[in-house]
mmCIF file of the N, C-alpha and C atoms, coordinates in Angstrom:
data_MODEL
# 
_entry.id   MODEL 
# 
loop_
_atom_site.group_PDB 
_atom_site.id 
_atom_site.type_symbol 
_atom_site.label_atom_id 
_atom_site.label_alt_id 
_atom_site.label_comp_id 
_atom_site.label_asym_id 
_atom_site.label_entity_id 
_atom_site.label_seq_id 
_atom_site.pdbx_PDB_ins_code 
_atom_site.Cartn_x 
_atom_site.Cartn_y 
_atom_site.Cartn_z 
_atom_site.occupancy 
_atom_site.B_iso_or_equiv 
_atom_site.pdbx_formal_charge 
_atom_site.auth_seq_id 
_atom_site.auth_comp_id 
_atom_site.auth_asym_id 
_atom_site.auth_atom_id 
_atom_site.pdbx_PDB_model_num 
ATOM 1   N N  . UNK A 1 1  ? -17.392 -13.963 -11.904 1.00 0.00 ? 1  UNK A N  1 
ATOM 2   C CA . UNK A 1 1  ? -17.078 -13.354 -10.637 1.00 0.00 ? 1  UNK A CA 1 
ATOM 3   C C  . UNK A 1 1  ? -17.601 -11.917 -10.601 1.00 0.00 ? 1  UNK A C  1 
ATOM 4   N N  . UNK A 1 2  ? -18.190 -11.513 -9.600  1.00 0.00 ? 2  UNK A N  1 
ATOM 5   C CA . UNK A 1 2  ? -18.632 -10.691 -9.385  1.00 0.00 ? 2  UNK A CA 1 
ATOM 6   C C  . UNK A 1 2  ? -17.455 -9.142  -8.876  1.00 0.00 ? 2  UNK A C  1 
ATOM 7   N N  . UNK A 1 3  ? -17.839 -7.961  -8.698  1.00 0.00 ? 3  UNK A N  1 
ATOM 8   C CA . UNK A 1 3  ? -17.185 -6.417  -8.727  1.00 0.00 ? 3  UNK A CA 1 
ATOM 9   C C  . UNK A 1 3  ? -16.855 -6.776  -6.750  1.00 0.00 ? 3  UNK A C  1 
ATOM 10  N N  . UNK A 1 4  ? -15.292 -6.938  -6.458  1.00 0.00 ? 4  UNK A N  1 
ATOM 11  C CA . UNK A 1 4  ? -15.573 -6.350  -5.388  1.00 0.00 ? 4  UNK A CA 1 
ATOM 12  C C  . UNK A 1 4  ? -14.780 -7.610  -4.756  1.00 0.00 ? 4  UNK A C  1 
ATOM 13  N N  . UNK A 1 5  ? -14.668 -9.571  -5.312  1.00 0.00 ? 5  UNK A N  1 
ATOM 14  C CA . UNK A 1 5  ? -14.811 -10.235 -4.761  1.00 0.00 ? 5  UNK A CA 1 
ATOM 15  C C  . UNK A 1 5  ? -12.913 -10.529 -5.092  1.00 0.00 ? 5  UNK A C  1 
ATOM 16  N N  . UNK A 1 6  ? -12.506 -11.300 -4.010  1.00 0.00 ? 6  UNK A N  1 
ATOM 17  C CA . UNK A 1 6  ? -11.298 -11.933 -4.326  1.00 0.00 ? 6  UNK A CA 1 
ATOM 18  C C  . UNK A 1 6  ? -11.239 -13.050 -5.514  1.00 0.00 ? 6  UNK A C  1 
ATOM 19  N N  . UNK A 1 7  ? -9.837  -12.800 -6.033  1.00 0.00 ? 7  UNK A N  1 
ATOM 20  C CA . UNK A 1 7  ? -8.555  -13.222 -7.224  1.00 0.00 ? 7  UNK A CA 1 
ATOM 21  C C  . UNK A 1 7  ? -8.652  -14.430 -6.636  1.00 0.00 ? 7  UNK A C  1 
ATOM 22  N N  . UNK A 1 8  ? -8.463  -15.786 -7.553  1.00 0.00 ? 8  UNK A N  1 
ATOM 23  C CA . UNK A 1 8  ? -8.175  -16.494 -7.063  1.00 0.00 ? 8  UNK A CA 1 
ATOM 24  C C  . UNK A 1 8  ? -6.874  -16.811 -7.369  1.00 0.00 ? 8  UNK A C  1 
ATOM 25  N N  . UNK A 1 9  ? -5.969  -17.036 -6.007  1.00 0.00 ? 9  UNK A N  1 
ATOM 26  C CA . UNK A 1 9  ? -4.541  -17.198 -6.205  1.00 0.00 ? 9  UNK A CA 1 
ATOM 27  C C  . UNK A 1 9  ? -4.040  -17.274 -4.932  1.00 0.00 ? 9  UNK A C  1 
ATOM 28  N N  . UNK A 1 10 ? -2.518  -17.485 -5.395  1.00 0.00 ? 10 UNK A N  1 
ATOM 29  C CA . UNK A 1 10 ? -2.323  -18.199 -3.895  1.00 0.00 ? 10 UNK A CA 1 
ATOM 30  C C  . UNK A 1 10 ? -1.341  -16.852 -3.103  1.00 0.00 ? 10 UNK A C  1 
ATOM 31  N N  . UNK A 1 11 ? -2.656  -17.507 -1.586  1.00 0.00 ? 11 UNK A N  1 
ATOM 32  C CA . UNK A 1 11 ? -2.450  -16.393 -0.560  1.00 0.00 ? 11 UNK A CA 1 
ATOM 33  C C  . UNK A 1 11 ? -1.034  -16.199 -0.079  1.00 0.00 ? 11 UNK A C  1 
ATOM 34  N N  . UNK A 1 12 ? -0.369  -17.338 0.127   1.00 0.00 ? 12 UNK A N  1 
ATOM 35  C CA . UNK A 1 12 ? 1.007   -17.130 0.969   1.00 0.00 ? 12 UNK A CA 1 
ATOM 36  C C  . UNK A 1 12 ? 2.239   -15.635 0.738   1.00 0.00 ? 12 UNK A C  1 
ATOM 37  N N  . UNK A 1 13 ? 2.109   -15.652 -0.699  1.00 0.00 ? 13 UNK A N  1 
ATOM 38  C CA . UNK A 1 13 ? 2.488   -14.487 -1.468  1.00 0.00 ? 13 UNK A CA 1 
ATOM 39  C C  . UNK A 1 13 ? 2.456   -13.111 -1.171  1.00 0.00 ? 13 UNK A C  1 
ATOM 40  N N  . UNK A 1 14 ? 0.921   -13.035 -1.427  1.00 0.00 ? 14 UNK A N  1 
ATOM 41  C CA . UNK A 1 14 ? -0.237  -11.596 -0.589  1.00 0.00 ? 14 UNK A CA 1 
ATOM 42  C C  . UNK A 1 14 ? 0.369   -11.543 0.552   1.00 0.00 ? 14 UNK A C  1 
ATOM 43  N N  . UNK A 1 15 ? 0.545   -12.595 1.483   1.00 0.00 ? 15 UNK A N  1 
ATOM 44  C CA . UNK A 1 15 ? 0.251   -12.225 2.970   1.00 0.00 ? 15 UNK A CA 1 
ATOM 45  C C  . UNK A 1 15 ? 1.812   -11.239 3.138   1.00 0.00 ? 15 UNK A C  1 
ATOM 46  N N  . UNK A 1 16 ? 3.220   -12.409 2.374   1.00 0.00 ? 16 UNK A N  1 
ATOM 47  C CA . UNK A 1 16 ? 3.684   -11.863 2.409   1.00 0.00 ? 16 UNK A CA 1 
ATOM 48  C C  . UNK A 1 16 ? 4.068   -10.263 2.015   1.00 0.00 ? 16 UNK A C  1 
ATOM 49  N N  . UNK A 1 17 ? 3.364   -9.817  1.089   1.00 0.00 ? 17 UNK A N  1 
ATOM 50  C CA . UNK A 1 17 ? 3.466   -8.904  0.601   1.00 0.00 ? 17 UNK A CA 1 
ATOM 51  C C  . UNK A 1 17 ? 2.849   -7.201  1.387   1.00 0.00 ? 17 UNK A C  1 
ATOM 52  N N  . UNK A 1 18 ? 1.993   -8.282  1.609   1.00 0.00 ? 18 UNK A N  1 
ATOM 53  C CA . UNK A 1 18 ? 0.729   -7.109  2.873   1.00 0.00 ? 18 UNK A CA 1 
ATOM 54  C C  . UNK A 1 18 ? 1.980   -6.897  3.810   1.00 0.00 ? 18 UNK A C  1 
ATOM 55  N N  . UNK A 1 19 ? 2.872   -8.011  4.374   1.00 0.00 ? 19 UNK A N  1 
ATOM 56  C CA . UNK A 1 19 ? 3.094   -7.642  5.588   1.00 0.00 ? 19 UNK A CA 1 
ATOM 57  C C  . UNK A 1 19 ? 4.399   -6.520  5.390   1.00 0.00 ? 19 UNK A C  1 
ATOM 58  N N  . UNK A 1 20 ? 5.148   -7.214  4.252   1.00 0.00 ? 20 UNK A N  1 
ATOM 59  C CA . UNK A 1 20 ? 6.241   -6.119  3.812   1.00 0.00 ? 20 UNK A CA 1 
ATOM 60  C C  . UNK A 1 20 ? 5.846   -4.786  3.830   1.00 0.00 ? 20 UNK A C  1 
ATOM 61  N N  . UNK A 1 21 ? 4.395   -4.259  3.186   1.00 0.00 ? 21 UNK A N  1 
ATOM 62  C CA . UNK A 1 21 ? 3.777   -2.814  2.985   1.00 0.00 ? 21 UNK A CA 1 
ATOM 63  C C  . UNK A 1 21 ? 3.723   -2.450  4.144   1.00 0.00 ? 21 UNK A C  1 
ATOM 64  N N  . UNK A 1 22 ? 3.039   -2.951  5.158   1.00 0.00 ? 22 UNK A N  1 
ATOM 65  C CA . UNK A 1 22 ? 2.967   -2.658  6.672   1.00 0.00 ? 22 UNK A CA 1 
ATOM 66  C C  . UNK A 1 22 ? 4.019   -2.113  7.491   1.00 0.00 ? 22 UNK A C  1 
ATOM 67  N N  . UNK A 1 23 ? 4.978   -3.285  7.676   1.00 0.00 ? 23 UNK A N  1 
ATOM 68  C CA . UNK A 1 23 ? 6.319   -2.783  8.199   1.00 0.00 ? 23 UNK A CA 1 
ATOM 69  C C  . UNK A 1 23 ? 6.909   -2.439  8.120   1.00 0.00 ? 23 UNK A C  1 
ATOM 70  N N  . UNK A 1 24 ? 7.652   -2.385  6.662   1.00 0.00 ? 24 UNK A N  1 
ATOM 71  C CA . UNK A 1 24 ? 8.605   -1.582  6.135   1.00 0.00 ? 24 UNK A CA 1 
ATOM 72  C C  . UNK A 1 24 ? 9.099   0.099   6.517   1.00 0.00 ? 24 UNK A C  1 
ATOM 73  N N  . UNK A 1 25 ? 7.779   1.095   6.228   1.00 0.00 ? 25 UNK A N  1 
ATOM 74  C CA . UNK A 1 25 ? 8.389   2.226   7.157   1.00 0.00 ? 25 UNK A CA 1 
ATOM 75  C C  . UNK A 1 25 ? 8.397   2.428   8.382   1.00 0.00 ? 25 UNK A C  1 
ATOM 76  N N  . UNK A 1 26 ? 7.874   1.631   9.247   1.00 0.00 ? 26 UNK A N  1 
ATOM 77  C CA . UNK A 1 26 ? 8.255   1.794   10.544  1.00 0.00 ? 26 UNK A CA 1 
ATOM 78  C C  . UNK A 1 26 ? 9.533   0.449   10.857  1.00 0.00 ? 26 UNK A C  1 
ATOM 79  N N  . UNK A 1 27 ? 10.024  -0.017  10.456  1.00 0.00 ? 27 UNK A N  1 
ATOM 80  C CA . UNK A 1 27 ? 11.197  -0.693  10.480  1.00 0.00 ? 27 UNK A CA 1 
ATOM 81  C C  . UNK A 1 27 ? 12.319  -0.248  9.705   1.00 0.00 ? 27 UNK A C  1 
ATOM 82  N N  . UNK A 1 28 ? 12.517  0.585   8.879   1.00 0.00 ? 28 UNK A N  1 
ATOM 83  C CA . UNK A 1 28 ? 12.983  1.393   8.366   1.00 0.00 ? 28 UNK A CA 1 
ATOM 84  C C  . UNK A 1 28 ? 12.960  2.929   7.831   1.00 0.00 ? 28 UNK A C  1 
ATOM 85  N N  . UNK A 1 29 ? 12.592  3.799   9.138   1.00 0.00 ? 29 UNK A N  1 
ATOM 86  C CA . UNK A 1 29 ? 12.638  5.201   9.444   1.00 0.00 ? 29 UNK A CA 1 
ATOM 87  C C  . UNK A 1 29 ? 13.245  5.977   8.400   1.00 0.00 ? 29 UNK A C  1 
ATOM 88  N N  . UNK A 1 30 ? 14.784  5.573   8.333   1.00 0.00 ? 30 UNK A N  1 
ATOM 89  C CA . UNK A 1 30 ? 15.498  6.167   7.676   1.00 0.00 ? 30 UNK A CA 1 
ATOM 90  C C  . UNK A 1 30 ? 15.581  6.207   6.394   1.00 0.00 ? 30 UNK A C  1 
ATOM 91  N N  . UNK A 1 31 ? 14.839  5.309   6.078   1.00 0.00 ? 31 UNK A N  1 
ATOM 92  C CA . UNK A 1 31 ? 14.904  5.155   4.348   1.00 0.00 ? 31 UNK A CA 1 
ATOM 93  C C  . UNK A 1 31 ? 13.144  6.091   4.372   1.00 0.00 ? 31 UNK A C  1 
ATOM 94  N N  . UNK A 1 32 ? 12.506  6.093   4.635   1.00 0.00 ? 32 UNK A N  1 
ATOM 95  C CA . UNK A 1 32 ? 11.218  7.094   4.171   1.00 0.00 ? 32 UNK A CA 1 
ATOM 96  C C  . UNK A 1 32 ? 11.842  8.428   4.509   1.00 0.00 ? 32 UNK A C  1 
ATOM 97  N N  . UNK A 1 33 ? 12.467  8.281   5.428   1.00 0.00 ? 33 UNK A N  1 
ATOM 98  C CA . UNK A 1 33 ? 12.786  10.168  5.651   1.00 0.00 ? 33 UNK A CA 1 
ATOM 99  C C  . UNK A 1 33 ? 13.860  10.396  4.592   1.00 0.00 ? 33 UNK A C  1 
ATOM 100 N N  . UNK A 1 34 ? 14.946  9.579   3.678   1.00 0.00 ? 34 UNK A N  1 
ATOM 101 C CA . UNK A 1 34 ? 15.719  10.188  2.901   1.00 0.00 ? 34 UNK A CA 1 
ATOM 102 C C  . UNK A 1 34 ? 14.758  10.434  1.837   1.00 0.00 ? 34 UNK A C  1 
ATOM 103 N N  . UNK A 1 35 ? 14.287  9.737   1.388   1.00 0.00 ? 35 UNK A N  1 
ATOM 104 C CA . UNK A 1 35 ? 13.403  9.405   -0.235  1.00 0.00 ? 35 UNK A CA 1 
ATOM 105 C C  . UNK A 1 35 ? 12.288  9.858   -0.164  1.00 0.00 ? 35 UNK A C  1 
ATOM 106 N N  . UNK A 1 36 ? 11.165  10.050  0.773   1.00 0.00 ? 36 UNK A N  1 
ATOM 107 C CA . UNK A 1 36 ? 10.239  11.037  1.183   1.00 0.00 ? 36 UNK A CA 1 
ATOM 108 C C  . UNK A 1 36 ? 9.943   12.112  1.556   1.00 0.00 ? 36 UNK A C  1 
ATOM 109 N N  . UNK A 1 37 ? 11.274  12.194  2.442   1.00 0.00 ? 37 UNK A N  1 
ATOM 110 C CA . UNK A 1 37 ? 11.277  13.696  3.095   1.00 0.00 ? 37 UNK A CA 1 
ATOM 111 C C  . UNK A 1 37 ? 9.880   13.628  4.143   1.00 0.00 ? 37 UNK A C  1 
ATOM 112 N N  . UNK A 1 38 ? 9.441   12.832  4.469   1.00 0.00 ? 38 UNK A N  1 
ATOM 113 C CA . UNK A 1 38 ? 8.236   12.750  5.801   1.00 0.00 ? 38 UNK A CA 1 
ATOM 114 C C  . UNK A 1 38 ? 8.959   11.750  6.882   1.00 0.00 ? 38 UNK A C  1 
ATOM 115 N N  . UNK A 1 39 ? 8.180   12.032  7.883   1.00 0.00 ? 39 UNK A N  1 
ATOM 116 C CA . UNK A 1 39 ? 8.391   11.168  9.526   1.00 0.00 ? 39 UNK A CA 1 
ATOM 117 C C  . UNK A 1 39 ? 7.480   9.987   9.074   1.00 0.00 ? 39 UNK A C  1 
ATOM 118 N N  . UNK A 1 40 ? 7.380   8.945   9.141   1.00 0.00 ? 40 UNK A N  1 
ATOM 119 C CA . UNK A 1 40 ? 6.059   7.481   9.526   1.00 0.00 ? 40 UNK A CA 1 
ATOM 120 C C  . UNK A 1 40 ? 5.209   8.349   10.502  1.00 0.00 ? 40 UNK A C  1 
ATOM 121 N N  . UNK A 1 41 ? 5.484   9.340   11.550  1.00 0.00 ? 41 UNK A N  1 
ATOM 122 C CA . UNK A 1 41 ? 4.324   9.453   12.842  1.00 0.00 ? 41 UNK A CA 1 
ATOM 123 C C  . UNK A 1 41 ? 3.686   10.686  12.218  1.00 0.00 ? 41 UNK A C  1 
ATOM 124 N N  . UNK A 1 42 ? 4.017   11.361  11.048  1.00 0.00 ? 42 UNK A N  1 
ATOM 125 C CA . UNK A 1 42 ? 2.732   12.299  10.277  1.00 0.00 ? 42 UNK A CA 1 
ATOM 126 C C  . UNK A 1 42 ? 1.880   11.883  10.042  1.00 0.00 ? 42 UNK A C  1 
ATOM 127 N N  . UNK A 1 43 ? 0.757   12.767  10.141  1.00 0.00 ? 43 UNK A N  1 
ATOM 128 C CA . UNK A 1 43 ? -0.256  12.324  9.381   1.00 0.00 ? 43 UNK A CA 1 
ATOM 129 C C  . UNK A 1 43 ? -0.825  12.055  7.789   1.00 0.00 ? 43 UNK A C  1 
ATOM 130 N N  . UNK A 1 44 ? 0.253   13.264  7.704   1.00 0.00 ? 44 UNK A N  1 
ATOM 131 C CA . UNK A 1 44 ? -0.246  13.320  6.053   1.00 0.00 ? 44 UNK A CA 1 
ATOM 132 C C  . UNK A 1 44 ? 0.744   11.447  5.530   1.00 0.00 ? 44 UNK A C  1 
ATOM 133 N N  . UNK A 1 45 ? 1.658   11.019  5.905   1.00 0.00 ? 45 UNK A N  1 
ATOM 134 C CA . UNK A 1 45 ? 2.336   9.633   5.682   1.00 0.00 ? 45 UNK A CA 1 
ATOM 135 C C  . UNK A 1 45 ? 1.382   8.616   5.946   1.00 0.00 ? 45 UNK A C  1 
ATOM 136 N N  . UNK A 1 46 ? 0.785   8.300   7.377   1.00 0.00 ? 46 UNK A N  1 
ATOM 137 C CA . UNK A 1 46 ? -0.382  7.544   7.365   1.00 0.00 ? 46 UNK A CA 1 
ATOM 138 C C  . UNK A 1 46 ? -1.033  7.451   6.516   1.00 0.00 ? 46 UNK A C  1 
ATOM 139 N N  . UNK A 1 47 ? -1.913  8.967   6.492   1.00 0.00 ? 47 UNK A N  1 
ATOM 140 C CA . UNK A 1 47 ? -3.290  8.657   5.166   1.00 0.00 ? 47 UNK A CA 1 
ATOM 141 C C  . UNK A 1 47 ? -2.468  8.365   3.462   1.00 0.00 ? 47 UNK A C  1 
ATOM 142 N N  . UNK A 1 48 ? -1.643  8.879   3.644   1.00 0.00 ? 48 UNK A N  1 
ATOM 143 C CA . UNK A 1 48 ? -0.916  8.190   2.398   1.00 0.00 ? 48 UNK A CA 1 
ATOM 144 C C  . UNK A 1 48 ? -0.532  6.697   2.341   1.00 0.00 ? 48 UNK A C  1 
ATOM 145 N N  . UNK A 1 49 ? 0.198   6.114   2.879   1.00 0.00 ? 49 UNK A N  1 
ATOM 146 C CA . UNK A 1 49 ? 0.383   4.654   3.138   1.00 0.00 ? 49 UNK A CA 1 
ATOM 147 C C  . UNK A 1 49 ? -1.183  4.299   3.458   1.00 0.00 ? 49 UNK A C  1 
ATOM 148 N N  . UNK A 1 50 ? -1.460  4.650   4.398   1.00 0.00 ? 50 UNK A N  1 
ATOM 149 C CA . UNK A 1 50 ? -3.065  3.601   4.456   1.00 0.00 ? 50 UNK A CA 1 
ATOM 150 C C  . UNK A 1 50 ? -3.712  3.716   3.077   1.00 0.00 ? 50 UNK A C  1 
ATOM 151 N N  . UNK A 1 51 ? -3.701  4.494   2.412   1.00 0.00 ? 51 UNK A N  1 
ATOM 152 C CA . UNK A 1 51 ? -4.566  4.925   1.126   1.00 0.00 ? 51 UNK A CA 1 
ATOM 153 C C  . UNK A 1 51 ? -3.092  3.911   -0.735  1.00 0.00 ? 51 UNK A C  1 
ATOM 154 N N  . UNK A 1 52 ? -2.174  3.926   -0.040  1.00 0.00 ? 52 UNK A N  1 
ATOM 155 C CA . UNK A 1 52 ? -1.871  3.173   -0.930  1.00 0.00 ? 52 UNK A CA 1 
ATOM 156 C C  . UNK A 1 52 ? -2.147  1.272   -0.765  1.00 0.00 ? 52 UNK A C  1 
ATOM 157 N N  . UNK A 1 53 ? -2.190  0.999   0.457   1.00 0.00 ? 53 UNK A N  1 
ATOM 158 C CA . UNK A 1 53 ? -2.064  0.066   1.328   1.00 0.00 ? 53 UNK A CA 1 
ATOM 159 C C  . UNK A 1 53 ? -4.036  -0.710  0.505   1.00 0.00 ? 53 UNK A C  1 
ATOM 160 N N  . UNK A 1 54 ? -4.803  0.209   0.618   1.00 0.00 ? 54 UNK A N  1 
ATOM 161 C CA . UNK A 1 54 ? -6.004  -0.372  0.256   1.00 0.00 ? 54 UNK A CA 1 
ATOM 162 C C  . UNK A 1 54 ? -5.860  -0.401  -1.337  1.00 0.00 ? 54 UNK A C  1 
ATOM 163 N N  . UNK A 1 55 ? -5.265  0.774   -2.264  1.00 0.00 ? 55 UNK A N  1 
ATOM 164 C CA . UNK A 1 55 ? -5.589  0.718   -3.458  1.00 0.00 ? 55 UNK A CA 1 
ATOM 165 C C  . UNK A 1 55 ? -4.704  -0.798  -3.930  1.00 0.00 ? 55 UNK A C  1 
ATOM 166 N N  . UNK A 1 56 ? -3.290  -1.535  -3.083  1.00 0.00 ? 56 UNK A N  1 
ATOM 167 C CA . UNK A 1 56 ? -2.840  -2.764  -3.691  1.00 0.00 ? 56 UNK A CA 1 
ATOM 168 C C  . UNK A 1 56 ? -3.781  -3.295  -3.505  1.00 0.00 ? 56 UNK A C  1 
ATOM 169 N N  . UNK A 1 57 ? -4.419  -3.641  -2.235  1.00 0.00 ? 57 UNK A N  1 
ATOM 170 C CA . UNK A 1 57 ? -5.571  -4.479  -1.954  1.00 0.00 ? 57 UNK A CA 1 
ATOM 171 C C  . UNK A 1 57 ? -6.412  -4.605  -2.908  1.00 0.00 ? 57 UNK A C  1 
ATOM 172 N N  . UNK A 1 58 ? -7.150  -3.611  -3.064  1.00 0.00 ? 58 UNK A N  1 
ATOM 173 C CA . UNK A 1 58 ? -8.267  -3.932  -4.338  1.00 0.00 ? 58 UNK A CA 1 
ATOM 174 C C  . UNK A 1 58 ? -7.532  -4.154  -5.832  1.00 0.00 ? 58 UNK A C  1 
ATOM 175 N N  . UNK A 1 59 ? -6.680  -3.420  -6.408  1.00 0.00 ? 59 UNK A N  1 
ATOM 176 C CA . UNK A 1 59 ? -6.207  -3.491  -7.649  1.00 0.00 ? 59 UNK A CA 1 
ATOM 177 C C  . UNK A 1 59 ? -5.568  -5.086  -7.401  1.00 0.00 ? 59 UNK A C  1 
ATOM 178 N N  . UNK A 1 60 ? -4.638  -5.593  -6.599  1.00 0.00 ? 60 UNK A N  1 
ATOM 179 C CA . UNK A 1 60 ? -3.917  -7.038  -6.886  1.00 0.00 ? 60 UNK A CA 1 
ATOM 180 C C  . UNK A 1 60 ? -4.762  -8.051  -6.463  1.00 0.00 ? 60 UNK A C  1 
ATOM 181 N N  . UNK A 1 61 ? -5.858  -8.111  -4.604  1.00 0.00 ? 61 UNK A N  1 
ATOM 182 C CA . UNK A 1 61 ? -6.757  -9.094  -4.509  1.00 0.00 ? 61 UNK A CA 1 
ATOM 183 C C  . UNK A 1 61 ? -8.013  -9.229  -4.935  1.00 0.00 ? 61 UNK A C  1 
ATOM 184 N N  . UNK A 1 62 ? -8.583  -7.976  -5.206  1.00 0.00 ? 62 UNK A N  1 
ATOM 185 C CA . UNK A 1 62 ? -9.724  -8.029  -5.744  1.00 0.00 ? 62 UNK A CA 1 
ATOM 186 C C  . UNK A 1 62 ? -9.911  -8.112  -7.669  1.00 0.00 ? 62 UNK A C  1 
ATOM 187 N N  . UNK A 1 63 ? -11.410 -8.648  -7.554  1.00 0.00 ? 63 UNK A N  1 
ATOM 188 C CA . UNK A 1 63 ? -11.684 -8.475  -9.019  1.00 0.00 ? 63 UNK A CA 1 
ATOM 189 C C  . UNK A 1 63 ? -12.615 -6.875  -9.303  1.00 0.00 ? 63 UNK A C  1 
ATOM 190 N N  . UNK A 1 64 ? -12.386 -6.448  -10.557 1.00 0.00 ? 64 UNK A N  1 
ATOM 191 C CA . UNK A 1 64 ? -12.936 -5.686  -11.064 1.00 0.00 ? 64 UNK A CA 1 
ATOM 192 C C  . UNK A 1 64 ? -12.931 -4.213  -10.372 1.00 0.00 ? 64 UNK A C  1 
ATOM 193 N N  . UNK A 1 65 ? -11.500 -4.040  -10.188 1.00 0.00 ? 65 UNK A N  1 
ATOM 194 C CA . UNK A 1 65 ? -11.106 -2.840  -9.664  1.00 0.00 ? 65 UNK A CA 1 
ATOM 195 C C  . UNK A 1 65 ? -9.705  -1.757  -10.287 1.00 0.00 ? 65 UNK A C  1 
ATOM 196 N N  . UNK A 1 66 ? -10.131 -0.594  -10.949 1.00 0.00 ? 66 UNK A N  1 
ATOM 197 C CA . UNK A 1 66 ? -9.120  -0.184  -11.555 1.00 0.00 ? 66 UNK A CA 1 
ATOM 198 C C  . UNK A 1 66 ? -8.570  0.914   -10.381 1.00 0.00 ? 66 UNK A C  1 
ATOM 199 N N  . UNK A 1 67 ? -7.295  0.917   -10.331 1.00 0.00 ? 67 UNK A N  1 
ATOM 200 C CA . UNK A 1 67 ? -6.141  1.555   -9.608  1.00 0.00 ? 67 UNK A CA 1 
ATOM 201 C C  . UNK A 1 67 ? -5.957  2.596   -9.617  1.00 0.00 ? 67 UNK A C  1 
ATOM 202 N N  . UNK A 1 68 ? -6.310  3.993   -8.588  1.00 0.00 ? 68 UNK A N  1 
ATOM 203 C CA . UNK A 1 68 ? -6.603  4.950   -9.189  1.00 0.00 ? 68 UNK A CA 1 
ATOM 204 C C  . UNK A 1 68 ? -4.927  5.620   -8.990  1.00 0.00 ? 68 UNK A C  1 
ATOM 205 N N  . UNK A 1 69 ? -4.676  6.278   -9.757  1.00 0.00 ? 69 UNK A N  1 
ATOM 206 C CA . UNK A 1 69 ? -2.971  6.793   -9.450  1.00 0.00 ? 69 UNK A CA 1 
ATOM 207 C C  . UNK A 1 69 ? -3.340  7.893   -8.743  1.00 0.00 ? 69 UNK A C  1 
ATOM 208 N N  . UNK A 1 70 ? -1.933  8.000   -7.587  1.00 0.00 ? 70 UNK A N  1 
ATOM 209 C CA . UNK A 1 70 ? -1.713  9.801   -7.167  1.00 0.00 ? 70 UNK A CA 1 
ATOM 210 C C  . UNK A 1 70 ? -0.436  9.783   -6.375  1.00 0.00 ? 70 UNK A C  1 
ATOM 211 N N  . UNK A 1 71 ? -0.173  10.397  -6.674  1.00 0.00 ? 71 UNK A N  1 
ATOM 212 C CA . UNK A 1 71 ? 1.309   10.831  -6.514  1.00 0.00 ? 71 UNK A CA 1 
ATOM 213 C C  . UNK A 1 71 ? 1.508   11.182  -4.976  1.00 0.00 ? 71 UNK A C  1 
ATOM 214 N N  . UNK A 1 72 ? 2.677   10.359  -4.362  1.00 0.00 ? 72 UNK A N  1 
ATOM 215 C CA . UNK A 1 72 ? 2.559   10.814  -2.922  1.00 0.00 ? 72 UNK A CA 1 
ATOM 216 C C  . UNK A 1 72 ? 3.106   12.444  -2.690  1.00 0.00 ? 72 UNK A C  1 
ATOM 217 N N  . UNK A 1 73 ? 4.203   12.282  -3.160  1.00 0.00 ? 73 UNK A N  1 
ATOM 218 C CA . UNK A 1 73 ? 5.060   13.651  -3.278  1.00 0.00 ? 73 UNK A CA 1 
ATOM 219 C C  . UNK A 1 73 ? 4.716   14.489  -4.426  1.00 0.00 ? 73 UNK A C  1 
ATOM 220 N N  . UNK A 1 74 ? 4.355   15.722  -4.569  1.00 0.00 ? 74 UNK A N  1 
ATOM 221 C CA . UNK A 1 74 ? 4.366   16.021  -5.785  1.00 0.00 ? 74 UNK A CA 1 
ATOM 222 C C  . UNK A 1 74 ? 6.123   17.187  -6.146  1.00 0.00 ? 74 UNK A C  1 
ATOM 223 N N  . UNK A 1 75 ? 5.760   16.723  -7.415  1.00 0.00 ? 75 UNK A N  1 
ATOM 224 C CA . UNK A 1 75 ? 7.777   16.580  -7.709  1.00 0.00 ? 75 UNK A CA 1 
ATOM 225 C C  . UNK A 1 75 ? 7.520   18.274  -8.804  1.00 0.00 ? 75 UNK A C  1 
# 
């Protein structure tokens, strides 16, 4: 298998999983604003979630992709 291409495994899982990442802070406001300390309608939260949102993507569906870490909050 080639750099880049999908895991083979079963989708039903993923989908669920994608969709949990998706909805979760905007279906639950209140839990990102205690434990984050950000709004969902920032920007800096977007590019963070969108930017964690692709690194599951490649690190769990794809092959030959290492996970780069970064800290949303720095503590």
């Amino acid at each position: 298998m080639a750099n880049g291409e999908f895991k083979k495994h079963s989708s039903q899982f993923s989908i669920l999983q994608l969709k949990g990442l998706l909805s979760m802070p905007f279906l639950n406001t209140h839990y990102v604003t205690e434990v984050l300390h950000v709004q969902p309608h920032e920007k800096y939260f977007a590019d963070m979630l969108s930017y964690e949102i692709s690194q599951w993507i490649k690190g769990t569906l794809c092959t030959g992709h290492q996970v780069e870490q970064k800290m949303l909050i720095n503590i």
